[in-house]
C-alpha positions in Angstrom: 17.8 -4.6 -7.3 15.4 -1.8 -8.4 17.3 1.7 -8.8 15.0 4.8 -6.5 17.7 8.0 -6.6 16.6 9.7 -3.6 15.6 13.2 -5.0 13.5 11.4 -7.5 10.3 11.4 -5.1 8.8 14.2 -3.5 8.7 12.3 -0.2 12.4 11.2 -0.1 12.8 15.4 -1.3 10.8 15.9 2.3 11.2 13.4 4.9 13.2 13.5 7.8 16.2 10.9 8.1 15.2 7.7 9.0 16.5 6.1 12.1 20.6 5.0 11.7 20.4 1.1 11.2 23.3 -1.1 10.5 24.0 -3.8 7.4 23.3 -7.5 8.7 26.4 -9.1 9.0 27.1 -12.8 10.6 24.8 -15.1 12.7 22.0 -13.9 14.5 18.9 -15.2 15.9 15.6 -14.2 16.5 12.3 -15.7 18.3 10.3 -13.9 15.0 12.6 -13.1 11.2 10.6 -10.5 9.2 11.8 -10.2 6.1 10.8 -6.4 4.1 10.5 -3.2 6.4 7.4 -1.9 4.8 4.4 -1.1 6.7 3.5 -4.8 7.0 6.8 -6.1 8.4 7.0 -2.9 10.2 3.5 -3.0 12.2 4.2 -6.6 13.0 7.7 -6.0 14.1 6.4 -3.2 16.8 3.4 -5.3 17.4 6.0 -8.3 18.6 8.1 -6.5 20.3 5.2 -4.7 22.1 4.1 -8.5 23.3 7.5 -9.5 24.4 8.8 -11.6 21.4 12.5 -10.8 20.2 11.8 -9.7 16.2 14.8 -9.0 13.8 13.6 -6.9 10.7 15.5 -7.0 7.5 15.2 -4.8 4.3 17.4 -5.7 1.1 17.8 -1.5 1.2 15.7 -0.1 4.1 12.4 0.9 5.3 10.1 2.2 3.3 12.2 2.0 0.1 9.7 -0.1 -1.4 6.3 0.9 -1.6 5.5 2.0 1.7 7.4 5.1 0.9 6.5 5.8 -3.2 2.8 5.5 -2.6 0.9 8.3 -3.0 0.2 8.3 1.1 -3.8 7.8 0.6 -5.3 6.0 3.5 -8.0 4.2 2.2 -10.7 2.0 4.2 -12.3 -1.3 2.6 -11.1 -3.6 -0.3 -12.0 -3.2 -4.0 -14.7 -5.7 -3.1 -17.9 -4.4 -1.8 -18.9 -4.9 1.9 -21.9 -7.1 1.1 -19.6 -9.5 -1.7 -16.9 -9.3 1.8 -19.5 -11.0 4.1 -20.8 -13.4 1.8 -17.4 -14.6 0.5 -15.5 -14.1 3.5 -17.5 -13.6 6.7 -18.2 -10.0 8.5 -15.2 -10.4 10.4 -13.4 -9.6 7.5 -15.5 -7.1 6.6 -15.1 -5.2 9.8 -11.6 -5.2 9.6 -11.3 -3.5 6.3 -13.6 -1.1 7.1 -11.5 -0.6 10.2 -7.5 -0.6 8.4 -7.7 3.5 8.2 -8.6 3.7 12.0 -5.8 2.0 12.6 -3.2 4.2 10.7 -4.4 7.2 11.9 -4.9 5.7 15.8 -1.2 4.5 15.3 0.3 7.7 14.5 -1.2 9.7 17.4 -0.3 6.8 19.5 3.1 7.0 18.6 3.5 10.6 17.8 4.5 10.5 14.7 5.4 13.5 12.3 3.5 12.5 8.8 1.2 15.3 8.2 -2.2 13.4 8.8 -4.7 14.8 7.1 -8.3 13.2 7.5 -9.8 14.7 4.8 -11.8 11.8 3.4 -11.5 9.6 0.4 -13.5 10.3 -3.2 -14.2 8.0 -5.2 -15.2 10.0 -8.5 -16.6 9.5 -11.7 -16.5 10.9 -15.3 -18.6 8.2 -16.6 -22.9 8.4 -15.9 -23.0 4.6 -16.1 -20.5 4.0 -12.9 -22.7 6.4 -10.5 -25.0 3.2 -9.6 -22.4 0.8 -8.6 -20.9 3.7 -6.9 -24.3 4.3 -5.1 -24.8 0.9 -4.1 -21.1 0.7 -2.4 -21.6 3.8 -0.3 -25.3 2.6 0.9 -23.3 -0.5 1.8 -20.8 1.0 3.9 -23.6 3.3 4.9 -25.7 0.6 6.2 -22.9 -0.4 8.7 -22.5 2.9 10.1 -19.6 4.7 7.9 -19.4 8.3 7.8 -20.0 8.4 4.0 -22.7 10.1 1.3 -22.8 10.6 -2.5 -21.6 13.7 -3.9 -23.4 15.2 -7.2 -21.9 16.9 -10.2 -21.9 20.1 -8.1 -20.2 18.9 -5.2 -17.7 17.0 -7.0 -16.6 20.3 -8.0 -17.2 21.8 -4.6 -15.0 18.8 -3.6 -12.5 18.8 -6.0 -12.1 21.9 -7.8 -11.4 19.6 -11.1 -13.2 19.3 -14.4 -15.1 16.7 -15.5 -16.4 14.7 -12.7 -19.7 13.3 -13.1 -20.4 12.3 -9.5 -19.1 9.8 -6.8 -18.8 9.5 -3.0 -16.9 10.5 0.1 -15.9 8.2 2.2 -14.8 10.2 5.6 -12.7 7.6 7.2 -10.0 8.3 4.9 -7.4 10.5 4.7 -3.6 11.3 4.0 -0.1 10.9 5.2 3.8 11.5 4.0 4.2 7.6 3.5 8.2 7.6 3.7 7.7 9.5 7.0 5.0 7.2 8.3 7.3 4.6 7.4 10.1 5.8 9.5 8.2 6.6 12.3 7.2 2.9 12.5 10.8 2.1 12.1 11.7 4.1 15.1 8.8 3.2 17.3 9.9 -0.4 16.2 12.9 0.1 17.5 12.2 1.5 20.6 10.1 -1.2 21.4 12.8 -3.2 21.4 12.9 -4.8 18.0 16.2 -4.7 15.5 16.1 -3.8 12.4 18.9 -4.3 9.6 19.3 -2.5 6.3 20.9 -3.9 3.2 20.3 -7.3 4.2 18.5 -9.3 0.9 17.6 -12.8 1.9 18.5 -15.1 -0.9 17.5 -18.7 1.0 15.3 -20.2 3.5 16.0 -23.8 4.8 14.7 -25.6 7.7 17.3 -26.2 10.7 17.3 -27.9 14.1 16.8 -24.8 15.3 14.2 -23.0 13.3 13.8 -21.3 9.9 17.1 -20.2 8.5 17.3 -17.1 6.0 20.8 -16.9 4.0 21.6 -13.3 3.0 23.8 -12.0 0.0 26.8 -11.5 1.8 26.9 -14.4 3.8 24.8 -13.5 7.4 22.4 -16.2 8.3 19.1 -15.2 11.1 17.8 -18.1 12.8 14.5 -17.8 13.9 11.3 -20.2 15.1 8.9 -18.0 12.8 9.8 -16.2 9.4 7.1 -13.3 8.2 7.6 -12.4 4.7 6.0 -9.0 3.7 7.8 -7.9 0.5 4.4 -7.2 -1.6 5.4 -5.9 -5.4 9.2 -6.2 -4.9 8.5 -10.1 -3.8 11.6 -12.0 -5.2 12.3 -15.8 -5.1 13.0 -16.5 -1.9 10.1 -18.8 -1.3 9.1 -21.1 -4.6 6.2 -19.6 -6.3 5.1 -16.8 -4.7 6.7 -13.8 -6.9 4.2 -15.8 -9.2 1.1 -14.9 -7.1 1.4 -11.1 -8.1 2.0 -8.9 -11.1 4.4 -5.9 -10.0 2.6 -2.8 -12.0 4.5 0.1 -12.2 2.3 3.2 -10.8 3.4 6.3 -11.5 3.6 9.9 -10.0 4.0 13.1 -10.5 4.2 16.6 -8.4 3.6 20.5 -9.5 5.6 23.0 -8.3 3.4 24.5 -5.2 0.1 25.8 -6.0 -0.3 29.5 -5.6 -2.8 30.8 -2.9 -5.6 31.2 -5.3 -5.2 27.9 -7.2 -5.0 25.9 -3.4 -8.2 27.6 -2.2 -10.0 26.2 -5.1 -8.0 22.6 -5.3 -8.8 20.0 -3.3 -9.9 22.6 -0.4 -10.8 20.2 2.4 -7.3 17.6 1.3 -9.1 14.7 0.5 -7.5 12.1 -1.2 -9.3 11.1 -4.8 -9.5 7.9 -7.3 -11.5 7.6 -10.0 -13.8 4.9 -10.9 -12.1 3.4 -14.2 -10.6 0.4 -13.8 -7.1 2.1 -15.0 -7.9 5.0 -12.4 -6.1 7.7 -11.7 -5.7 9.0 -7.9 -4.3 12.9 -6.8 -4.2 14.6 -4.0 -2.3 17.9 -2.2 1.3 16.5 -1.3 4.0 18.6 0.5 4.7 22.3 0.5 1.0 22.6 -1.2 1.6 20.6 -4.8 -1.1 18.8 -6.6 0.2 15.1 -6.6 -1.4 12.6 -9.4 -0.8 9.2 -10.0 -1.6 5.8 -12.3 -1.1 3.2 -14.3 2.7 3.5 -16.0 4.6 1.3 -18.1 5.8 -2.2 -16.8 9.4 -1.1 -17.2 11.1 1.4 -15.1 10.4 4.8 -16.2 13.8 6.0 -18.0 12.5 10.0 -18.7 9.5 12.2 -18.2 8.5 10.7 -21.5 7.2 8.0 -19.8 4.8 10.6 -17.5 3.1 12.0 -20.3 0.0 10.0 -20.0 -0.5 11.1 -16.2 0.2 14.8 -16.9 -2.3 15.0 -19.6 -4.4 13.5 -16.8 -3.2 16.3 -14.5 -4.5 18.8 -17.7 -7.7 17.6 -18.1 -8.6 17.6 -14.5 -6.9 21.0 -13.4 -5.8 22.9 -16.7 -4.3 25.5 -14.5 -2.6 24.1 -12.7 -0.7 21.8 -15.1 0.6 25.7 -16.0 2.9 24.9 -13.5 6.5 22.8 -13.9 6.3 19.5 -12.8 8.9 19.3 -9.5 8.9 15.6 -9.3 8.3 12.3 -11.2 8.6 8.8 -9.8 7.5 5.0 -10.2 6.8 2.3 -7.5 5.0 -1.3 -7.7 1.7 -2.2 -7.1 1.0 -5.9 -6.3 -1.8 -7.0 -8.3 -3.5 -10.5 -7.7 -5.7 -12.5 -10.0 -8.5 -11.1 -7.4 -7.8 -8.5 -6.7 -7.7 -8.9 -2.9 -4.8 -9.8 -0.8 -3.6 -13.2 0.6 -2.5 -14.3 3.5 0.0 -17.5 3.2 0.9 -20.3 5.8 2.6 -22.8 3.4 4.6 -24.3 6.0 4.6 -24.6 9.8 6.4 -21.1 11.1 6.1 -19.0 8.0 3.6 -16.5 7.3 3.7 -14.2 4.3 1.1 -11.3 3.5 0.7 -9.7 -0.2 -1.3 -8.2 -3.0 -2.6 -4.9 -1.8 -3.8 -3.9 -5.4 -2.8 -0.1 -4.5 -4.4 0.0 -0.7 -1.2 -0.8 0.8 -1.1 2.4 3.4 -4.2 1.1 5.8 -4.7 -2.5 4.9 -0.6 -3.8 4.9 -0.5 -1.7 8.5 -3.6 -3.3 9.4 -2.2 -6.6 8.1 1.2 -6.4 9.9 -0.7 -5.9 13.3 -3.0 -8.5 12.8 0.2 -11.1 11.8 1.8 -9.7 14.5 -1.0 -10.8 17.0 -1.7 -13.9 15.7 1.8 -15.2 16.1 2.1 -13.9 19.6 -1.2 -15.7 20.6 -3.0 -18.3 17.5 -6.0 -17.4 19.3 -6.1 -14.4 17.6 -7.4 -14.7 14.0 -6.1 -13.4 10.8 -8.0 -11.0 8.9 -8.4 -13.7 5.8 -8.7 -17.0 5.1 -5.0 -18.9 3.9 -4.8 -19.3 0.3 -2.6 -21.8 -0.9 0.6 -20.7 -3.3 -0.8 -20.1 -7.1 1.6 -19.1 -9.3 -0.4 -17.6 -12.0 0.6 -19.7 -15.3 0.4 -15.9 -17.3 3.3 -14.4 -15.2 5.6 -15.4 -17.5 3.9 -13.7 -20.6 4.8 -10.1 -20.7 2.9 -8.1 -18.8 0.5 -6.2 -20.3 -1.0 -9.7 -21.2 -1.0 -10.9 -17.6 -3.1 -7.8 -16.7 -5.4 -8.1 -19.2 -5.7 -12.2 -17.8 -6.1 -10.9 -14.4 -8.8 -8.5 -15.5 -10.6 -12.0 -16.9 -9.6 -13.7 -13.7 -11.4 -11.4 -11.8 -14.2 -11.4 -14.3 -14.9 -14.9 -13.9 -14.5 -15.2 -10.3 -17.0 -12.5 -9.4 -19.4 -14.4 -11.8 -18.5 -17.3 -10.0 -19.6 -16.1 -6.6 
């Protein structure tokens, strides 16, 4: 199990408590099992409950200890595909909906009153390189051409924007925004809850069988849930517990770090209007204003675990080149979650056997598009009327998981190279 010390992120450092949940101990049964109390499992436990089904939720720690509460809490619309590539590959149906997964955050938390410090500030994509500006173009006109709230930003207005150094140009896409993750998290736990759903911390399922009576899940110490349908929405920290799908996805470490806060002068300047910012290299970096007013800035880290703020130093000379003053400042925080990364680079949806559903691969848009995933599961399994979102994919283990991973990136880069050629 993955060590996450507590003070280690500034949004455990920030968050209320979450809501007192018990271990999982003996025999229980349930009309819907969701195994991982992230955002997905989360959304589609409320979303159950909400429609009258009895849901037990289990984490192997608790909710949001995964990603959905390391992220860095940007709530961004779409997939890394573009909307025209969506339509022709998937349908507009799919499109719609990924345009749509920030709506549904931020219509969740003022439905449910929930204390995350939204912010709807917009999402940048920038650029430092000239040569990216016309693919960044052609996406915005796309999303522009089905009625997003979005327009390119210059040279000038990327430092208007952003305050930082460097950026060439890029866009705004206004349906975006920001939350405290961990908080979000625990506010769908509680609403959860209140709807009438249970949910049980450290309870990791090691098995599922078939029974007489529905899909069984075996946990560490013993407990077995019964249940007719099994969800399983453990994204980067998949394990084993269903054959071949830790396979599917390559956990990448993404790391983050937080100044102390920014003096008045430095936060007019900053970031002025909060919106949330990643750039346009295929290793991007992403920042943003995080609590108590620090400049937050996140990206690729090493596959490991981070063991010192050695392993930072990459994102911090980031953090210098961007905003030289305010990497003046000590650096209050420093911590590490997974990403999911597919071959694809898009998420899947899996059915592999009658009464099990799994959702994964968020390739670091996990805030909208798992919450907009777990309502969408949750709907289809209270009535198959409702579609998913995607197409099932069948279970591919990649055959480079097994090679360490900065060779499996680099095959999934070439994956996704081929595939888009093969389109």
């Amino acid at each position: 199990m993955p060590s996450f010390s507590p003070a280690a992120s500034v949004w455990a450092a920030t968050a209320a408590p979450g809501p007192d949940l018990p271990a999982f101990t003996g025999e229980r049964r349930a009309d819907v099992a969701i195994v991982g109390a992230g955002f997905t499992g989360l959304v589609a436990a409320l979303t159950l409950a909400r429609g009258g089904a009895s849901v037990i939720a289990v984490d192997m720690v608790e909710p949001g200890f995964g990603a959905s509460g390391r992220n860095g809490g940007q709530v961004i619309p779409g997939l890394k595909d573009d909307p025209d590539t969506l339509d022709r590959v998937f349908g507009e149906a799919t499109t719609a909906f990924a345009g749509g997964t920030a709506d549904l955050v931020f219509s969740l938390i003022d439905e449910l009153g929930i204390d995350c410090d939204p912010v709807r500030g917009g999402w940048i994509q920038a650029s430092v390189k000239h040569l990216h500006l016309p693919r960044l173009e052609s996406r915005m006109a796309q999303w522009r051409a089905r009625g997003a709230a979005v327009e390119m930003l210059d040279a000038a207005g990327m430092a208007a924007a952003t305050g930082g150094r460097g950026f060439v140009g890029g866009w705004i896409d206004r349906r975006g925004g920001s939350v405290h993750p961990l908080a979000y998290a625990r506010g769908l736990a509680r609403a959860a809850l209140q709807a009438g759903a249970e949910i049980f911390r450290d309870a990791e399922a090691i098995s599922i069988t078939r029974g007489t009576g529905g899909w069984v899940l075996g946990f560490a110490d013993g407990g077995r849930l019964t249940a007719g349908q099994v969800v399983i929405a453990t994204n980067g920290y998949t394990g084993r517990l269903w054959p071949g799908l830790k396979a599917t996805v390559i956990p990448a470490n993404s790391i983050q770090v937080a100044t102390a806060p920014l003096p008045e002068d430095l936060r007019a300047r900053i970031l002025p209007g909060r919106p949330v910012v990643s750039d346009s290299r295929r290793i991007a970096n992403y920042f943003r204003i995080g609590p108590e007013g620090r400049l937050m800035m996140g990206g690729r880290g090493a596959f490991r675990e981070p063991r010192d703020a050695a392993d930072y130093r990459r994102i911090e000379a980031a953090l210098a080149a961007f905003y030289p003053e305010a990497a003046r400042l000590p650096v209050g925080f420093r911590w590490a979650g997974r990403v999911a990364m597919t071959r694809d680079h898009l998420p899947h949806i899996h059915q592999p056997a009658a009464g099990v559903t799994m959702a994964l691969g968020y390739n670091g848009r996990g805030v909208a598009l798992a919450s907009a995933m777990g309502r969408a599961i949750g709907a289809h399994l209270l009535d198959g009327a409702n579609p998913l979102p995607l197409a099932l994919s069948a279970i591919r283990p990649m055959p480079v998981h097994g090679l360490h991973p900065l060779y499996a990136t680099a095959m999934i880069e070439a994956y996704r190279v081929r595939d888009m050629l093969e389109r």
